[in-house]
Chimera marker file (.cmm) of the C-alpha trace (Angstrom):
<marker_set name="trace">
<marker id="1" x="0.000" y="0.000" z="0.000" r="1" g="1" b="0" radius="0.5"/>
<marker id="2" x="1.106" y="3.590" z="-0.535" r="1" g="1" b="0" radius="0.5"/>
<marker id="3" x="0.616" y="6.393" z="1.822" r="1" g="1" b="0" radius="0.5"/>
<marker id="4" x="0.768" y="10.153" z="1.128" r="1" g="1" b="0" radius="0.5"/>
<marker id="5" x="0.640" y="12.053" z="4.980" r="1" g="1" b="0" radius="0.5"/>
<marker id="6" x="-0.205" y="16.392" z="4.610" r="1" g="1" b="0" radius="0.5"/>
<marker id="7" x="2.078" y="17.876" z="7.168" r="1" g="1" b="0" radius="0.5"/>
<marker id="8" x="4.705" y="15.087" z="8.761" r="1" g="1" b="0" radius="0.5"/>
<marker id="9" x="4.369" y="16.844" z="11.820" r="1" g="1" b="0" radius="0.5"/>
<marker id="10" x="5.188" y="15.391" z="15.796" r="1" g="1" b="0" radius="0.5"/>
<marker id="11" x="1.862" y="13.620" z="15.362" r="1" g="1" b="0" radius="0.5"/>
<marker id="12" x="2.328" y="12.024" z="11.749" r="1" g="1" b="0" radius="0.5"/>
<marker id="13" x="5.641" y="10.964" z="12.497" r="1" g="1" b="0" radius="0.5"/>
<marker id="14" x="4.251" y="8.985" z="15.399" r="1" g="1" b="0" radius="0.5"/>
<marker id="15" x="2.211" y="7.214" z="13.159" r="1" g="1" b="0" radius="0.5"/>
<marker id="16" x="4.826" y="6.522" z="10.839" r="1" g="1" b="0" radius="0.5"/>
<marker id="17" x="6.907" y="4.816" z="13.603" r="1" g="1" b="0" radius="0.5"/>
<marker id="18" x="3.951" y="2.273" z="14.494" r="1" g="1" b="0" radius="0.5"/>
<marker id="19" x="2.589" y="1.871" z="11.082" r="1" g="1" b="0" radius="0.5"/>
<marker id="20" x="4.858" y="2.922" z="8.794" r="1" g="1" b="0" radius="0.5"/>
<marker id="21" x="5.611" y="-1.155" z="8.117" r="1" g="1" b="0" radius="0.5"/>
<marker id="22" x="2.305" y="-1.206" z="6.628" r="1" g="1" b="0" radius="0.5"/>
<marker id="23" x="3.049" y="0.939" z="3.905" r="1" g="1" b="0" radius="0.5"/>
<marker id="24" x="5.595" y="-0.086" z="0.426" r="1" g="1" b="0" radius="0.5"/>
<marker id="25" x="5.353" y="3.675" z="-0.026" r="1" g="1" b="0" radius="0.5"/>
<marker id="26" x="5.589" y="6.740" z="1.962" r="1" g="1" b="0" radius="0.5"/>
<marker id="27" x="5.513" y="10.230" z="1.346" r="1" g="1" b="0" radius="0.5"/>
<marker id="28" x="5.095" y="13.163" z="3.248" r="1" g="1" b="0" radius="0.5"/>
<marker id="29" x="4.629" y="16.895" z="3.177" r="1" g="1" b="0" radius="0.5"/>
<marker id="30" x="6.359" y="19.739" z="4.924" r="1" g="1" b="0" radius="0.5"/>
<marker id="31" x="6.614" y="23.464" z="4.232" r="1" g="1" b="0" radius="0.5"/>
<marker id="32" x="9.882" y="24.475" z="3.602" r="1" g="1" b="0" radius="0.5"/>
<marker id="33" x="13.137" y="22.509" z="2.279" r="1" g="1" b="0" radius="0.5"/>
<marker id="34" x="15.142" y="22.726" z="5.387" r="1" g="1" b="0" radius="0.5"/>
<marker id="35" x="12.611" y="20.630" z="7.258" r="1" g="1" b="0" radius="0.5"/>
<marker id="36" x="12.827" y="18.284" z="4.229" r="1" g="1" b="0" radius="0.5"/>
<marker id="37" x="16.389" y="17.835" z="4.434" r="1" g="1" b="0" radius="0.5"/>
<marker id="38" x="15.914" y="17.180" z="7.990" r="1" g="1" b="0" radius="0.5"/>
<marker id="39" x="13.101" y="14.661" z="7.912" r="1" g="1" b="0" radius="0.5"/>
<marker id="40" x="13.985" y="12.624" z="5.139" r="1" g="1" b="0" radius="0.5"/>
<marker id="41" x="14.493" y="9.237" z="6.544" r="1" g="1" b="0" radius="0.5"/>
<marker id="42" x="13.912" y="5.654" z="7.351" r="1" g="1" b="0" radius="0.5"/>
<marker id="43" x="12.033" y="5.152" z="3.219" r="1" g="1" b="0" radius="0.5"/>
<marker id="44" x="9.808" y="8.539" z="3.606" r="1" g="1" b="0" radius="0.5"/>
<marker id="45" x="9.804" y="10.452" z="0.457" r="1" g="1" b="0" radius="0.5"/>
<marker id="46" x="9.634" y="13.797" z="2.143" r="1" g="1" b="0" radius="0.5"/>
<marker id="47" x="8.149" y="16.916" z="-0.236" r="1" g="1" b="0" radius="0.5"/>
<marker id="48" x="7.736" y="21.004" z="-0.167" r="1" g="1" b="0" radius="0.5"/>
<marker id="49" x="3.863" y="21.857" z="0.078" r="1" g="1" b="0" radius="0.5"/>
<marker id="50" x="3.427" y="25.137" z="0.632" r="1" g="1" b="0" radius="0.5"/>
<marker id="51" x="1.315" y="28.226" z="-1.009" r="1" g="1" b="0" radius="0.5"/>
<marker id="52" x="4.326" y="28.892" z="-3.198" r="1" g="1" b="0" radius="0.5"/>
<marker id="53" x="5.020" y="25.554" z="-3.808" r="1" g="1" b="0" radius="0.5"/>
<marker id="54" x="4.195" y="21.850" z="-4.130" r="1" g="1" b="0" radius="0.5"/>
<marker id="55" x="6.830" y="19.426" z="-5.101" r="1" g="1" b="0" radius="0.5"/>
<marker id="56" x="5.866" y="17.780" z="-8.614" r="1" g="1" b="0" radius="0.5"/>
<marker id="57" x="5.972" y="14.358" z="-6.373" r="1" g="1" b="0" radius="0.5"/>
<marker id="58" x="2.987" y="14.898" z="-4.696" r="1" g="1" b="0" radius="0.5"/>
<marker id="59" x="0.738" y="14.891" z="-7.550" r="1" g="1" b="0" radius="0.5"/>
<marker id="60" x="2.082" y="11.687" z="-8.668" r="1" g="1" b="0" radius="0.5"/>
<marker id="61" x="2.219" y="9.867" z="-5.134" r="1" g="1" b="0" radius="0.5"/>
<marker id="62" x="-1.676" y="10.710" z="-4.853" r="1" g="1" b="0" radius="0.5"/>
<marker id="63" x="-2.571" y="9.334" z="-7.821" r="1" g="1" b="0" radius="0.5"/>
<marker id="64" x="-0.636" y="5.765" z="-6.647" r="1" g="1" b="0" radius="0.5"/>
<marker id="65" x="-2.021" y="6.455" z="-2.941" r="1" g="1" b="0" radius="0.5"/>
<marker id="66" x="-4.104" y="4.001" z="-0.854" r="1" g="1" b="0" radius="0.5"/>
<marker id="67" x="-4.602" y="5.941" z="1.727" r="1" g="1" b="0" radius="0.5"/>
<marker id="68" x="-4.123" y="9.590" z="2.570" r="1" g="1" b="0" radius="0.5"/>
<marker id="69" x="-3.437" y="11.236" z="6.054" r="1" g="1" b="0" radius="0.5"/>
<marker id="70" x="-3.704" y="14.883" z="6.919" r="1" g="1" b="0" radius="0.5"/>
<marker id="71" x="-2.209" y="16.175" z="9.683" r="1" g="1" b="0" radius="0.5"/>
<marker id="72" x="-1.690" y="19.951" z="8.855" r="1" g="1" b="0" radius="0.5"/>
<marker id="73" x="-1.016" y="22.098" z="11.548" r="1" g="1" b="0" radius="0.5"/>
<marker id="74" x="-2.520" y="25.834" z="11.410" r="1" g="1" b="0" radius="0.5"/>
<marker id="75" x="0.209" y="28.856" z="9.886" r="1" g="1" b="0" radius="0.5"/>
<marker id="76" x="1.007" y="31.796" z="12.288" r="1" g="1" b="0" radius="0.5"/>
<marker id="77" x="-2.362" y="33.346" z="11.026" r="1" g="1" b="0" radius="0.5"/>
<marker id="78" x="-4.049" y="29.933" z="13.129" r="1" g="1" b="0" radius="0.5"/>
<marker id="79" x="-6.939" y="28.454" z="11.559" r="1" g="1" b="0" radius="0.5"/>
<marker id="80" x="-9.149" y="30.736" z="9.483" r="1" g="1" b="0" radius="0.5"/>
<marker id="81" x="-11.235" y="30.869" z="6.462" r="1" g="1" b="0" radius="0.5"/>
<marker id="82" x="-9.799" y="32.322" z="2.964" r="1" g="1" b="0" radius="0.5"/>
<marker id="83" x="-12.210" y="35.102" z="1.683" r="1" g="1" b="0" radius="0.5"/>
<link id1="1" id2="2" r="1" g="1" b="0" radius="0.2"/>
<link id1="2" id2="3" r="1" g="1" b="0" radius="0.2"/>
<link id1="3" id2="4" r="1" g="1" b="0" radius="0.2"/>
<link id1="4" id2="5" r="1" g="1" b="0" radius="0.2"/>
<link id1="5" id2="6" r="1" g="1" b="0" radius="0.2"/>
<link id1="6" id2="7" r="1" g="1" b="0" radius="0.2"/>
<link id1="7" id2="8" r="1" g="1" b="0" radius="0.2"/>
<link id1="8" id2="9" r="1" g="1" b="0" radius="0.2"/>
<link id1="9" id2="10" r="1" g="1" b="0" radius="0.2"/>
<link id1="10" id2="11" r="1" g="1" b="0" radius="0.2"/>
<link id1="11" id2="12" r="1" g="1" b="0" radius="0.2"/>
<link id1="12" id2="13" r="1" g="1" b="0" radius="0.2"/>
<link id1="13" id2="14" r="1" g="1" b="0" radius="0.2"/>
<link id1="14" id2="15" r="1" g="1" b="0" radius="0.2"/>
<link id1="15" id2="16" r="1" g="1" b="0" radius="0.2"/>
<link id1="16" id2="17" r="1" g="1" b="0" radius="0.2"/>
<link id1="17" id2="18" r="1" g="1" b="0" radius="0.2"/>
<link id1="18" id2="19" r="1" g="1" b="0" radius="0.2"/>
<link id1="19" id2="20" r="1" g="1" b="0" radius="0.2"/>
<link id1="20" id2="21" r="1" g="1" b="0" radius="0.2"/>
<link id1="21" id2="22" r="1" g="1" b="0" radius="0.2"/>
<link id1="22" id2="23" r="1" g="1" b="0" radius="0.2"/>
<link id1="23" id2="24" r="1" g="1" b="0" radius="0.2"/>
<link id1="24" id2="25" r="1" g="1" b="0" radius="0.2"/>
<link id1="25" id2="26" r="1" g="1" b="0" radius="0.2"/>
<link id1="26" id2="27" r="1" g="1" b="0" radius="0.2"/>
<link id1="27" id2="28" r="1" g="1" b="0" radius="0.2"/>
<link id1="28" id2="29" r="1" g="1" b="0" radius="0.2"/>
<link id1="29" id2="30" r="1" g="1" b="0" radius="0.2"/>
<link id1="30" id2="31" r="1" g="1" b="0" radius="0.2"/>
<link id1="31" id2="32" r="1" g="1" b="0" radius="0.2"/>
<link id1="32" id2="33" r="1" g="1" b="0" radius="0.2"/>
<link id1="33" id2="34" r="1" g="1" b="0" radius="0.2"/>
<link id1="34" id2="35" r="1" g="1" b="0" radius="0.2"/>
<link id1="35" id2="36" r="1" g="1" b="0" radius="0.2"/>
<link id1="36" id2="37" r="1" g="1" b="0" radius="0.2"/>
<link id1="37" id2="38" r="1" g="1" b="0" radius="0.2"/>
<link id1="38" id2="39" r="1" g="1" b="0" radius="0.2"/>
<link id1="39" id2="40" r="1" g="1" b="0" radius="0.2"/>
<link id1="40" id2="41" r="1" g="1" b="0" radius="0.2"/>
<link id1="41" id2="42" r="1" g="1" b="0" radius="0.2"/>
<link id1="42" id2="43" r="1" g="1" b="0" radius="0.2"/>
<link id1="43" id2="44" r="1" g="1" b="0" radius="0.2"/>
<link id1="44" id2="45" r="1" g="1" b="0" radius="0.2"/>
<link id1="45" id2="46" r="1" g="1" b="0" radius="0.2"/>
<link id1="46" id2="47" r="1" g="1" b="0" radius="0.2"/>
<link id1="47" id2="48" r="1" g="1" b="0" radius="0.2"/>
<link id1="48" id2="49" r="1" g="1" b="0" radius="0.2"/>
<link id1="49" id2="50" r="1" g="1" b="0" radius="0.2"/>
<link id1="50" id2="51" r="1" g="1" b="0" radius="0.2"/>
<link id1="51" id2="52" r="1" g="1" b="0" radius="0.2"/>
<link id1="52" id2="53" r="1" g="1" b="0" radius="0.2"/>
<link id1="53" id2="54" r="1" g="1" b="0" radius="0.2"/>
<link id1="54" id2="55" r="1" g="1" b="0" radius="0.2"/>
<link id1="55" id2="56" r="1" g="1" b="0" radius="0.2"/>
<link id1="56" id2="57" r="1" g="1" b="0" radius="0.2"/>
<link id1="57" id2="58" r="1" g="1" b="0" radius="0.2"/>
<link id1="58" id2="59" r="1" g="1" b="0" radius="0.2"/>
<link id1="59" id2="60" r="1" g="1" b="0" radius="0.2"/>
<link id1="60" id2="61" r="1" g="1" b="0" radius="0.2"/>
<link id1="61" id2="62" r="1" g="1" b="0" radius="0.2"/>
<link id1="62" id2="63" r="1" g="1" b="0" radius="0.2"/>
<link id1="63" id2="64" r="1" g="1" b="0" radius="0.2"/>
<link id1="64" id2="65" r="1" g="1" b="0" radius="0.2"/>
<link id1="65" id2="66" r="1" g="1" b="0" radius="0.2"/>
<link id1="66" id2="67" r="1" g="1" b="0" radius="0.2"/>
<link id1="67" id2="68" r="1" g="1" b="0" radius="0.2"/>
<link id1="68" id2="69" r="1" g="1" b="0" radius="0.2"/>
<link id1="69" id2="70" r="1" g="1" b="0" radius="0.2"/>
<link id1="70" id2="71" r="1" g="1" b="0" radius="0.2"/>
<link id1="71" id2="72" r="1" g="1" b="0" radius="0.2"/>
<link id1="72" id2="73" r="1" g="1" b="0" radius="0.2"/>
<link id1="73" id2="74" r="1" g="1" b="0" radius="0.2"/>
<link id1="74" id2="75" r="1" g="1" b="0" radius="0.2"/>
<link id1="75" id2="76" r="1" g="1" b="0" radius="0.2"/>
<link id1="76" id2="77" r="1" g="1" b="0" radius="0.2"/>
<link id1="77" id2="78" r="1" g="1" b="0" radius="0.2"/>
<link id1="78" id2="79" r="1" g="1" b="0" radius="0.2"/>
<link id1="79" id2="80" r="1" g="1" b="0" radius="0.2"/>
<link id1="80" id2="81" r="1" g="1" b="0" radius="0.2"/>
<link id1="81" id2="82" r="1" g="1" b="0" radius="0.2"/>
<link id1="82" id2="83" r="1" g="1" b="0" radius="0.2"/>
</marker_set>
């Protein structure tokens, strides 16, 4: 099975480390490339998704995807609606 996890945060990293056996494929999503460079590890694809950007990967791994989990945590503005 593939996964595809929005925001590989404290909590989706968790669930990585007790499920992530379950899965041929992983990838994950951060926003910026330094906490890329620092997360990618142990067979997780991680990728840049951002409002600038989205790493060309993405697209693909959803298509291939099982299963999707999102676990994005709010900006600095917090949770709010666009207008």
């Amino acid at each position: 099975m593939n996964l595809v996890i929005f925001g590989f945060g404290f909590t989706a990293q968790g669930f990585v480390r007790h499920n992530g056996d379950h899965f041929e494929r992983i990838l994950a999503t951060v926003r910026t490339e330094e906490k890329a460079a620092n997360l990618t590890k142990n067979g997780v694809r991680v990728g840049v998704f951002n409002t600038d950007f989205a790493d060309p990967e993405i697209e693909i791994a959803l298509g291939n995807a099982d299963a999707v989990l999102v676990s994005i945590s709010p900006d600095e503005g917090g949770d709010r609606k666009s207008t």
